[in-house]
N, CA and C atoms as a LAMMPS dump frame, in Angstrom:
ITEM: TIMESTEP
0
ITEM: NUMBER OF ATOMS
231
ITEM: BOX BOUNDS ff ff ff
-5.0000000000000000e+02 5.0000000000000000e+02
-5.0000000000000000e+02 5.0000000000000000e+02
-5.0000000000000000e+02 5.0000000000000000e+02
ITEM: ATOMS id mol type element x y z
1 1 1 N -35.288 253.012 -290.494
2 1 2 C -34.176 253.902 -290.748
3 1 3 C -33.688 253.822 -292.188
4 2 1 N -33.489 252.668 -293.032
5 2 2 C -33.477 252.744 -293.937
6 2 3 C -33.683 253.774 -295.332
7 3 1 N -35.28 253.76 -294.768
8 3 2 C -35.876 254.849 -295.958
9 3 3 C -35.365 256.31 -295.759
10 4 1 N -35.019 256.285 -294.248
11 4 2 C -34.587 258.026 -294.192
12 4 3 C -33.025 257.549 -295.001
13 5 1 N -32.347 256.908 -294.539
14 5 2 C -31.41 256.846 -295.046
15 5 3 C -30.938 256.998 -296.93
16 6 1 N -31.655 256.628 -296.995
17 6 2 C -31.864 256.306 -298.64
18 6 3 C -32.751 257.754 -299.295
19 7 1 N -33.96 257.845 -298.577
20 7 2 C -34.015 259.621 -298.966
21 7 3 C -33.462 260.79 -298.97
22 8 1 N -31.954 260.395 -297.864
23 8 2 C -31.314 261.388 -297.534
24 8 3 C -30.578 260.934 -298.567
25 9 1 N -30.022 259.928 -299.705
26 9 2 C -28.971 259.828 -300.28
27 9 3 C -29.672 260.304 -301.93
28 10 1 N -31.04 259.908 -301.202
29 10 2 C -31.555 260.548 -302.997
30 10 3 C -31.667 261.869 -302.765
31 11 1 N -32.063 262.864 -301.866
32 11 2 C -31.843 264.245 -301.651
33 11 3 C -30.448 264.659 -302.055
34 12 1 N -29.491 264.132 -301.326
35 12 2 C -28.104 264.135 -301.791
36 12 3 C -27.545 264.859 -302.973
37 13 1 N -28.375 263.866 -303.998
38 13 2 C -27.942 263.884 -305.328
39 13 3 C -28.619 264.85 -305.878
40 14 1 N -29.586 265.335 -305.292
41 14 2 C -30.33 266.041 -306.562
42 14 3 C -30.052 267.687 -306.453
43 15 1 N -30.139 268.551 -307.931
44 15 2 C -29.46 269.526 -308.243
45 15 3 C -30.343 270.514 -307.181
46 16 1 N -29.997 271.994 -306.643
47 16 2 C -30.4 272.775 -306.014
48 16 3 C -32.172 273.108 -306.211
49 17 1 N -32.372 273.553 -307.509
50 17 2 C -33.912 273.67 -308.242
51 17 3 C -34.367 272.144 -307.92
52 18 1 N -34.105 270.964 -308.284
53 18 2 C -34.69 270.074 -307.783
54 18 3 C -35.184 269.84 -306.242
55 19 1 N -34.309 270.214 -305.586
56 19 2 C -34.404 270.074 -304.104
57 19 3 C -35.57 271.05 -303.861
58 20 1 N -35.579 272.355 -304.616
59 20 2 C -36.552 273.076 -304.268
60 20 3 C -38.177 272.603 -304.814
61 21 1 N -38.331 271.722 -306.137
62 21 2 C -39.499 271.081 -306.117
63 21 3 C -39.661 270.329 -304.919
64 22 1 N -38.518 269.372 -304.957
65 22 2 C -39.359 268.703 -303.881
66 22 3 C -40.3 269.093 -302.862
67 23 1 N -39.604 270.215 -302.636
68 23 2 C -40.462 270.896 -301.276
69 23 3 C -41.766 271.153 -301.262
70 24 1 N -41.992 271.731 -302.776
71 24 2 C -43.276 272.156 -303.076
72 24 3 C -44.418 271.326 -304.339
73 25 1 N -43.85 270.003 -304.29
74 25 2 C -44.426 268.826 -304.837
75 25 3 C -44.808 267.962 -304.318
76 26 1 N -46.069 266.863 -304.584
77 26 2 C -46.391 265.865 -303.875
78 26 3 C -46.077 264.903 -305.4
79 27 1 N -45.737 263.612 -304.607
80 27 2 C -44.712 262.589 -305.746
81 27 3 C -45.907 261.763 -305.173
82 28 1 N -46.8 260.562 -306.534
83 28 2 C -47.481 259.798 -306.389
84 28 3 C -47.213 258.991 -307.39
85 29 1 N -47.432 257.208 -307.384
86 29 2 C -47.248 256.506 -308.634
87 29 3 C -48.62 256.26 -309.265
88 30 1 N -48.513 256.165 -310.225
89 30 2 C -50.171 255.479 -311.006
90 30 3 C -49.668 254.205 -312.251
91 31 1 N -50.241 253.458 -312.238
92 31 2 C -49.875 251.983 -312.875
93 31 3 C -49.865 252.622 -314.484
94 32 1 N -48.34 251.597 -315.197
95 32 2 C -48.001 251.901 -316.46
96 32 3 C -48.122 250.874 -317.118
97 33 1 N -47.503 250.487 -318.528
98 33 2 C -47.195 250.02 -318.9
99 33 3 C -46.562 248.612 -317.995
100 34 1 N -46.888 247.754 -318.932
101 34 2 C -46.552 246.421 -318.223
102 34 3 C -46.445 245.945 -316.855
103 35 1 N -47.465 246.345 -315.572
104 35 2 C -46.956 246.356 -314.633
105 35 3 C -46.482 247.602 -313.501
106 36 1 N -45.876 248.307 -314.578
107 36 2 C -44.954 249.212 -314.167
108 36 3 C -45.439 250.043 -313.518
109 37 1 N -45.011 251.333 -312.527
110 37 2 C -45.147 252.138 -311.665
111 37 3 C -44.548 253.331 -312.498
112 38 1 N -45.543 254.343 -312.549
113 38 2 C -44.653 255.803 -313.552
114 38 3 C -44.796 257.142 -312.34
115 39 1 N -43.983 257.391 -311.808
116 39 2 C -44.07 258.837 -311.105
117 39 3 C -44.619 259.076 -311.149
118 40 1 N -45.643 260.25 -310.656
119 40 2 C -46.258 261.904 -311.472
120 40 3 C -46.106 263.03 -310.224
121 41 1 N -45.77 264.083 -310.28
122 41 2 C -45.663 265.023 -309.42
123 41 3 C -46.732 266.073 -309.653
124 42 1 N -47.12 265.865 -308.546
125 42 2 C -48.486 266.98 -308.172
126 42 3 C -48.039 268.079 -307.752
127 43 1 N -48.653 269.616 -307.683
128 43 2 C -48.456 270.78 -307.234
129 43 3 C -50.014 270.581 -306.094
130 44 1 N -49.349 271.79 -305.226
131 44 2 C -50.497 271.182 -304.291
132 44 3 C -52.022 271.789 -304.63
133 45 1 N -52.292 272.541 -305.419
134 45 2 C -53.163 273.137 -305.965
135 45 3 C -54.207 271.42 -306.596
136 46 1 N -53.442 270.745 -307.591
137 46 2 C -53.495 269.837 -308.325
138 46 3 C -54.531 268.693 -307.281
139 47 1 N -53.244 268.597 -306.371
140 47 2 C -53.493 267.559 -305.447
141 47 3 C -54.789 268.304 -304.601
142 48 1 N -55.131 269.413 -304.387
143 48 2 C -56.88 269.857 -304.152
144 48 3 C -57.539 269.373 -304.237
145 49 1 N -57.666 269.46 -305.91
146 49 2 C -58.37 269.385 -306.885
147 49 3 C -58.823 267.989 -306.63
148 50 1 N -58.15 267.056 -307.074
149 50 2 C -58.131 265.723 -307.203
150 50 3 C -58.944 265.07 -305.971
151 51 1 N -58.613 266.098 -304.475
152 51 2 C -59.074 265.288 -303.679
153 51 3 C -60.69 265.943 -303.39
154 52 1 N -61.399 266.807 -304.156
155 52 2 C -62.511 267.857 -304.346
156 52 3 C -63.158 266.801 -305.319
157 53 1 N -62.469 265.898 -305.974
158 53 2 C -62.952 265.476 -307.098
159 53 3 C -63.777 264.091 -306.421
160 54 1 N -62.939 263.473 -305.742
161 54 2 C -63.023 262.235 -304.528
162 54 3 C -64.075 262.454 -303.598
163 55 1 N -64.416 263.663 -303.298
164 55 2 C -65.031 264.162 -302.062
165 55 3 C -66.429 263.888 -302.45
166 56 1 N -66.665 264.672 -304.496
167 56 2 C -67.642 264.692 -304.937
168 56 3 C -68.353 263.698 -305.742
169 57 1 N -67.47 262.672 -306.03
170 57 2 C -67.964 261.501 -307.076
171 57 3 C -69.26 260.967 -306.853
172 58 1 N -69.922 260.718 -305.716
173 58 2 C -70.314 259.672 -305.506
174 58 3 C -71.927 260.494 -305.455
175 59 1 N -71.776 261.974 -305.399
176 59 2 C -72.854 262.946 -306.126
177 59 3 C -73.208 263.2 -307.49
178 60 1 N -71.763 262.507 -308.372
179 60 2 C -72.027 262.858 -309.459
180 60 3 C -72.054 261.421 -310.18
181 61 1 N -72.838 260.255 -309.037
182 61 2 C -73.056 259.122 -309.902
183 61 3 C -71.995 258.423 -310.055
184 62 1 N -70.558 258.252 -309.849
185 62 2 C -69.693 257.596 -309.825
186 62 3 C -69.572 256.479 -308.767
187 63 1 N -69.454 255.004 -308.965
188 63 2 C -69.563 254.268 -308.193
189 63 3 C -68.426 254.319 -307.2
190 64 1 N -68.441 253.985 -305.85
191 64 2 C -67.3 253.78 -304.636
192 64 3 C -66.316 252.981 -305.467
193 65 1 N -66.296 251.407 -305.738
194 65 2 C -65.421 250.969 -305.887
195 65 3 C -65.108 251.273 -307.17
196 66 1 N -65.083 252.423 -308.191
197 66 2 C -64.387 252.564 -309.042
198 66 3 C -62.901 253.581 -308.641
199 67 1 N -61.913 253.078 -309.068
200 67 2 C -60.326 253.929 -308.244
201 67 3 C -60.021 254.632 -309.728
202 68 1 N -60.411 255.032 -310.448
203 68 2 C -60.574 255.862 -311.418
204 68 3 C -60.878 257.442 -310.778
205 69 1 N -59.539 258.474 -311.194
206 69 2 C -59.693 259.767 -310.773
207 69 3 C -60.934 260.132 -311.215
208 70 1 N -60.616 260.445 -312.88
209 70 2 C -61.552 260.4 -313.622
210 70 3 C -62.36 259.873 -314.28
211 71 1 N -64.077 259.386 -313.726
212 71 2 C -64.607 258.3 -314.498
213 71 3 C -66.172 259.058 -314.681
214 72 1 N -66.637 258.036 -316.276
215 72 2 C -68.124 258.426 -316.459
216 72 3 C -68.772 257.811 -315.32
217 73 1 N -70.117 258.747 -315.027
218 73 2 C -70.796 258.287 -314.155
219 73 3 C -72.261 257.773 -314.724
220 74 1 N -72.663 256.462 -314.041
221 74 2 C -73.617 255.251 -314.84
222 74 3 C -73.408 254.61 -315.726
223 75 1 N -71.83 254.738 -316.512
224 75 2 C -71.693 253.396 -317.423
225 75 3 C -70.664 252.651 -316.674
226 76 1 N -70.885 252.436 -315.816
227 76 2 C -70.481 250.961 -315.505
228 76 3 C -69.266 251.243 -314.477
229 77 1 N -69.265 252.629 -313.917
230 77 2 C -68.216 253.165 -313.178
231 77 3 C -68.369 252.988 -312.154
């Protein structure tokens, strides 16, 4: 219950146009600086893409255990 709770308080806050991304955004983190966790908001078009990209790697020579969206394939990926 928590997390609804706390999403409902971050919904809360946020301005009308914001509320309306949300709806039509997917929110993912990817590793930053020091550690850190940086947002990025996907459109769902985006988020397709990305997962078209996943679907196909491993045709285009990209190794499984590389977690790289985008990586060369046969140097060492």
């Amino acid at each position: 219950m928590q997390n609804k709770d706390c999403l409902r308080e971050v919904t809360g806050a946020l301005r009308a146009t914001e509320r309306i991304l949300l709806k039509s955004l997917s929110r993912v983190e990817i590793g930053g600086k020091r550690g850190s966790t940086v947002p990025v908001l996907l459109t769902q078009k985006t988020q397709r893409c990305i997962e078209l990209l996943f679907k196909w790697r491993g045709t285009a020579g990209v190794a499984k255990n590389n977690w790289y969206v985008v990586a060369k394939p046969y140097h060492g990926s």
